[in-house]
C-alpha positions in Angstrom: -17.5 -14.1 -17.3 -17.2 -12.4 -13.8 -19.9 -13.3 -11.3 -22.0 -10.6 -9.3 -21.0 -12.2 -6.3 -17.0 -12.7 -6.9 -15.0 -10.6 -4.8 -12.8 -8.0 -6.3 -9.6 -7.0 -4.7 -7.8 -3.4 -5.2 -4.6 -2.2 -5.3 -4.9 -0.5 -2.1 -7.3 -1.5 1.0 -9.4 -4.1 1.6 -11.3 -5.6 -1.1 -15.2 -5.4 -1.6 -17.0 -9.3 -1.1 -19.0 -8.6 -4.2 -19.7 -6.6 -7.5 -22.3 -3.9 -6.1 -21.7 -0.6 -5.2 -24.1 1.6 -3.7 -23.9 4.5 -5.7 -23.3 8.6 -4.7 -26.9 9.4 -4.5 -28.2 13.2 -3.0 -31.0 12.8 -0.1 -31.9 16.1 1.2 -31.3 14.2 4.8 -28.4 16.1 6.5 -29.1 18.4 8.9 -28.4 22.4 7.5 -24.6 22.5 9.0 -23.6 19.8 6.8 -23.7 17.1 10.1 -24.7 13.9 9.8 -28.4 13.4 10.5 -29.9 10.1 12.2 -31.9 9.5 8.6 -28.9 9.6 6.9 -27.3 7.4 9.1 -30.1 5.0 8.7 -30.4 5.5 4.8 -26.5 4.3 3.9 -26.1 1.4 6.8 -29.3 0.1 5.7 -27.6 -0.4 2.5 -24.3 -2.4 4.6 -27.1 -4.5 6.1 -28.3 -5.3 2.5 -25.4 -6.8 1.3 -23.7 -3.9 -0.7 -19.8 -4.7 -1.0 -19.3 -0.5 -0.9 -21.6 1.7 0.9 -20.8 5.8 -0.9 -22.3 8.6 0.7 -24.2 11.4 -1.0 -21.7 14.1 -2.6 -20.2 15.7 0.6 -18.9 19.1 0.2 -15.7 20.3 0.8 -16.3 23.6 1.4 -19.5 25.5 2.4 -19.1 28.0 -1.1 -19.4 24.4 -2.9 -22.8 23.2 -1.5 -25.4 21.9 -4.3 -28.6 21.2 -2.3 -29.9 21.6 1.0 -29.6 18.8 3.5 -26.3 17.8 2.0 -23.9 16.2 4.0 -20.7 18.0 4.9 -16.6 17.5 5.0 -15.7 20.6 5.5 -14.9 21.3 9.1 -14.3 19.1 12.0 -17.3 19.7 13.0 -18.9 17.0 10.8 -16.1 14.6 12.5 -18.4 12.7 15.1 -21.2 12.1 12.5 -18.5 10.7 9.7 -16.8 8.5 12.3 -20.7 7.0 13.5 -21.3 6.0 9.8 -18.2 4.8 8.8 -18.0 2.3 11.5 -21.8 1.9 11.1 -20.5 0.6 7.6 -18.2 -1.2 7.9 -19.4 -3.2 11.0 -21.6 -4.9 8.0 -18.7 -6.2 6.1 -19.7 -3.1 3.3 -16.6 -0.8 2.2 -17.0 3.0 4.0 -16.2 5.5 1.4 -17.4 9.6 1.2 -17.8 11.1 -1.8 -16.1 14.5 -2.2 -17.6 17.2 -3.9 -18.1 21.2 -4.8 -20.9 22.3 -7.0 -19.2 25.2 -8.3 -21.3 27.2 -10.4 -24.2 25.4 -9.6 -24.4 25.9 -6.2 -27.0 27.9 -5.5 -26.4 31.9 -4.0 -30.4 31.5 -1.4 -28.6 28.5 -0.4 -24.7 29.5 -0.1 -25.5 33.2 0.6 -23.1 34.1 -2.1 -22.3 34.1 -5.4 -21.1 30.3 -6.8 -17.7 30.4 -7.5 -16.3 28.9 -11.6 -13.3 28.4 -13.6 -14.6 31.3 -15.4 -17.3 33.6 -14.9 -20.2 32.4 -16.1 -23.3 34.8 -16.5 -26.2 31.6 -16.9 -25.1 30.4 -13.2 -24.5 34.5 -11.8 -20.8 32.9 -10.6 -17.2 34.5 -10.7 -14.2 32.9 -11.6 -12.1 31.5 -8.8 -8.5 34.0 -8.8 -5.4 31.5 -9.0 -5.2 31.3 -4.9 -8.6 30.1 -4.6 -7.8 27.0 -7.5 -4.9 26.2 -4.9 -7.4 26.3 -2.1 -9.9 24.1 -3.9 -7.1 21.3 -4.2 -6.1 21.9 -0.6 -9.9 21.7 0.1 -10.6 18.2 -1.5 -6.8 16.6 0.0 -8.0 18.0 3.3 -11.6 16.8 3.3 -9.5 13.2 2.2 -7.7 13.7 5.4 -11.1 13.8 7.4 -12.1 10.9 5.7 -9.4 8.8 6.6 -9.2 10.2 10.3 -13.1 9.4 10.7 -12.6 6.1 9.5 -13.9 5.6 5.9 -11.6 3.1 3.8 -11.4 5.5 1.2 -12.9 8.6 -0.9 -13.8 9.2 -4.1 -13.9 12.5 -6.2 -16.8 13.7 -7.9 -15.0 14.7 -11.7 -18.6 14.5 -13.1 -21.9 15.8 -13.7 -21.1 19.5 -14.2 -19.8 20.5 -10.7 -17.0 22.1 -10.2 -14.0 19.6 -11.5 -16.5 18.9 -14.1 -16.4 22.6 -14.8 -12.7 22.5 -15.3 -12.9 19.9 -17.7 -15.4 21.2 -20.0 -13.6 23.8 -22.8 -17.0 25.3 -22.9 -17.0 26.2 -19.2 -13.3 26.4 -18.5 -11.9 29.8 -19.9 -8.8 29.9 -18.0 -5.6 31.5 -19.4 -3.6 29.7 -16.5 -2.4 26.7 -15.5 -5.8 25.3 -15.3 -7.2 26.7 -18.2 -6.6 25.9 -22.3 -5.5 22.6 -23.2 -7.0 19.5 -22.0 -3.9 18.8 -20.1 -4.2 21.8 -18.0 -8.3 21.7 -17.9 -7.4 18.3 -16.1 -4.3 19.4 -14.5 -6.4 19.9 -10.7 -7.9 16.5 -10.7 -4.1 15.3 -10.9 -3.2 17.6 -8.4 -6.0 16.3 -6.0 -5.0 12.5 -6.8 -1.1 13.5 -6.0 -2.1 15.5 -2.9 -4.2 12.7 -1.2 -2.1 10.0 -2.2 0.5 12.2 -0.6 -1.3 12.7 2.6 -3.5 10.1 2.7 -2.2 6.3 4.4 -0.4 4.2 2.0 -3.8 1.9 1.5 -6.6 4.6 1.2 -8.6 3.5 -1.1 -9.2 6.2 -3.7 -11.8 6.5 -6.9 -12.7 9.0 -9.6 -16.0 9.6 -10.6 -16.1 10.9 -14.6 -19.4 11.6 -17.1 -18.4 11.0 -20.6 -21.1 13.4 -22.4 -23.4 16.6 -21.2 -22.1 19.3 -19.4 -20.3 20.8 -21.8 -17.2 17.7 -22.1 -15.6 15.8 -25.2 -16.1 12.3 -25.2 -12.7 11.9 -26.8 -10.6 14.1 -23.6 -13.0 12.0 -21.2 -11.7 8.7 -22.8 -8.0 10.1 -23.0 -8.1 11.2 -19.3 -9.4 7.7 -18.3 -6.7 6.1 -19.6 -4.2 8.7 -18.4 -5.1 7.7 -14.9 -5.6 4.6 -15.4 -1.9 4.0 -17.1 -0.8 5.9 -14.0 -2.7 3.6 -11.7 -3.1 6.0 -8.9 -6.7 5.4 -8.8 -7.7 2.1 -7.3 -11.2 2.4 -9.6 -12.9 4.7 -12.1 -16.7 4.8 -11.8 -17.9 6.1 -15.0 -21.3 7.8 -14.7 -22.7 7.0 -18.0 -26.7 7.8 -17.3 -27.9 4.7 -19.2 -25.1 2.1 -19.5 -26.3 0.1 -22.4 -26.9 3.4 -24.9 -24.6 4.4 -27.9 -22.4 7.4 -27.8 -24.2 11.0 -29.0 -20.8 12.3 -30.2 -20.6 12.1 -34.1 -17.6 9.8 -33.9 -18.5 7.0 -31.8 -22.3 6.6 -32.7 -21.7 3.5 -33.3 -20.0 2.4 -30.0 -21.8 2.0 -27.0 -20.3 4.2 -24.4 -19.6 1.1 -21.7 -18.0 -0.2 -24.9 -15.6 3.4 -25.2 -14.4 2.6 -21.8 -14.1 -1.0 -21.2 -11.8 -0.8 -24.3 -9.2 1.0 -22.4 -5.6 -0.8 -21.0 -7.1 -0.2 -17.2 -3.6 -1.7 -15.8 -4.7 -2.2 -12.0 -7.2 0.2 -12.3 -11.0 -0.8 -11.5 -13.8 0.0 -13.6 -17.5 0.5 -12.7 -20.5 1.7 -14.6 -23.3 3.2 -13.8 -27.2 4.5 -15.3 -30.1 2.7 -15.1 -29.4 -0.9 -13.8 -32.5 -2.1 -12.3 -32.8 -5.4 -13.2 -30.1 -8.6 -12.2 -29.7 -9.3 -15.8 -28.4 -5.5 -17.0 -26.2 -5.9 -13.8 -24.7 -8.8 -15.1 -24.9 -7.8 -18.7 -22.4 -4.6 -17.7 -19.9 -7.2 -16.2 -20.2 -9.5 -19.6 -19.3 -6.4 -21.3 -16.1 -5.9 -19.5 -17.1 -3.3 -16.3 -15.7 -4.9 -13.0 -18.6 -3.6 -10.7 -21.9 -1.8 -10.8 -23.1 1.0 -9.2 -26.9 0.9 -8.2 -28.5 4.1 -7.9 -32.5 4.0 -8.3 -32.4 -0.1 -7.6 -31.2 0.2 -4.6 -33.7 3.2 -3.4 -35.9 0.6 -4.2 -34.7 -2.6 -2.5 -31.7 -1.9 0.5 -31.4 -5.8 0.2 -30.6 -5.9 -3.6 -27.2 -8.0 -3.7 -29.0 -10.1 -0.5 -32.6 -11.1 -2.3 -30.2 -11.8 -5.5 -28.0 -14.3 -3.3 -30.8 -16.1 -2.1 -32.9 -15.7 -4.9 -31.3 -16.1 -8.5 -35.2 -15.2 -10.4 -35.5 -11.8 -7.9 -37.4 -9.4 -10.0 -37.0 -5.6 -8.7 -40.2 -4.0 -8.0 -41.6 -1.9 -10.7 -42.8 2.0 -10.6 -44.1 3.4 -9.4 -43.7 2.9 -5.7 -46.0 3.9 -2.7 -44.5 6.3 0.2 -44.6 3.2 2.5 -42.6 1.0 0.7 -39.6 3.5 0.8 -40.7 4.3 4.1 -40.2 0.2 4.4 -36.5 0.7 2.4 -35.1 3.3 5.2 -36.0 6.5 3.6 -36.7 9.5 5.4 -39.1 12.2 5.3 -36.9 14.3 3.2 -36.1 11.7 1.2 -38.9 10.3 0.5 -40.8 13.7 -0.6 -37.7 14.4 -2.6 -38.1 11.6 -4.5 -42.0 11.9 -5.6 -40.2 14.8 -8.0 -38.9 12.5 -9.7 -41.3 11.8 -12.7 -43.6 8.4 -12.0 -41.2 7.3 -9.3 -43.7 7.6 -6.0 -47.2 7.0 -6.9 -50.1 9.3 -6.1 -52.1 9.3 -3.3 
């Protein structure tokens, strides 16, 4: 059984000292260009400092039409250049991997915040967005490579692509959303067809040891659990992914689809022929032993969302002390204060239902 603490190599760059990633995890903190803001700075290093073998950033959009929530972080112009290349080495100067996330909302951006209509595969009347015309799909893909580009030339070891959730790639995936007659549209093949074209593009472009990930939801959103699982092992027999990091919103339930109600969905995944390819899960792991309990079920690393809100210093107080007990919720203002949130942050998070207690 693989240990927390083992270090896991990749096939391309350098190879995380541990089994925790910080998870992609939106904090209002950016400032309204998309540049990097001095909370946000503090918010991700913070989690270096704690011991995290991979540091991800918030979803970073890759174009200003794609952006899902104020105070997001930006990729988009070289504007946000100076701000990426602080963090990254901020990052890695704690031993953590540096890696952005790269993302467009799609549809769900909203218009009072992009000053447009969201842009779809298809229009889409619930969202109020038009369908992107064939030369905008090839923009989008030119979009992600180039915001892999940035990436790279601020100094993060890698990227990885946000495929889940219901934004935009997510969009493409889903035969409910996606009504494409194209390329892009109609088959699962094609529905997936612009992740592959991303993936070739950066690798492409990209330095021969960028590291590069795939983030994927197997249910919601309008997806089939079975063309999730068969793209997963697509790219995975490929092996032009270093990792997947399945999303699976609670990582020890059973599937919902009628098929596989039976299985566990870590189960569906960690069943797959991964070649070289990594595999992480992720959904509420708070405690040591679900952490470990993913990687006895065959997951190679972890990805702590809410945890580490809660404690920067997760994988250090586990190192030093094998009965650490997470704190439980809710939690005061002060003690995220105490965690490195910000303002933003912080009153972002007492939305969440019995996360920050009253005052």
């Amino acid at each position: 059984m693989t240990n927390l603490f083992a270090p896991m190599t990749f096939t391309r760059g350098p190879a995380m000292k541990n089994r925790f990633m910080l998870a992609p995890l939106t904090n209002l903190q950016s400032h309204a260009d998309g540049t990097l803001s001095d909370d946000e700075y503090h918010w991700l290093t913070q989690r270096a400092v704690g011991g995290f073998g991979l540091t991800m950033t918030c979803a970073a959009h890759i174009q200003a039409v794609g952006q899902g929530f104020p105070g997001q972080l930006g990729i988009f112009s070289d504007l946000h250049l100076p701000g990426l290349t602080r963090l990254a080495a901020g990052i890695k100067a704690q031993n953590s991997l540096a890696v952005i996330q790269l993302h467009h909302a799609g549809m769900r951006s909203p218009k009072d915040l992009i000053g447009e209509a969201p842009v779809c595969p298809s229009d889409n009347a619930e969202f109020g967005a038009r369908a992107l015309i064939g030369a905008e799909v090839e923009q989008l893909i030119e979009d992600f490579i180039a915001g892999a580009e940035r990436a790279e030339k601020a100094g993060f070891d890698g990227v990885e692509i946000h495929g889940a959730h219901g934004y935009v790639l997510c969009q493409f995936l889903s035969a409910e959303v996606n009504q494409r007659t194209d390329a892009y549209g109609g088959s699962p093949e094609n529905r997936a067809r612009i992740i592959h074209d991303i993936i070739d593009g950066i690798r492409a472009r990209c330095r021969p040891d960028f590291n590069l990930g795939l983030r994927l939801s197997p249910e919601r959103f309008g997806v089939n659990l079975v063309e999730i699982r068969d793209l997963a092992q697509a790219l995975m027999t490929e092996g032009k992914i270093d990792y997947l990091d399945m999303s699976l919103w609670d990582s020890f339930k059973n599937a919902a689809d009628e098929g596989f109600q039976d299985k566990s969905l870590i189960s569906i995944f960690t069943a797959l022929d991964r070649g070289s390819v990594r595999l992480g899960v992720a959904g509420k792991i708070m405690t040591p032993a679900s952490a470990q309990a993913c990687l006895d079920a065959g997951a190679d690393f972890v990805l702590l969302g809410r945890a580490a809100i809660l404690h920067h210093d997760y994988p250090n107080k586990l190192a030093t002390d094998p009965d650490f007990t997470p704190v439980t919720l809710p939690v005061s203002r002060a003690h995220l204060v105490a965690e490195g949130l910000g303002p933003n942050f912080v009153n972002y998070m007492a939305t969440w239902p019995g996360f920050v207690a009253a005052e």
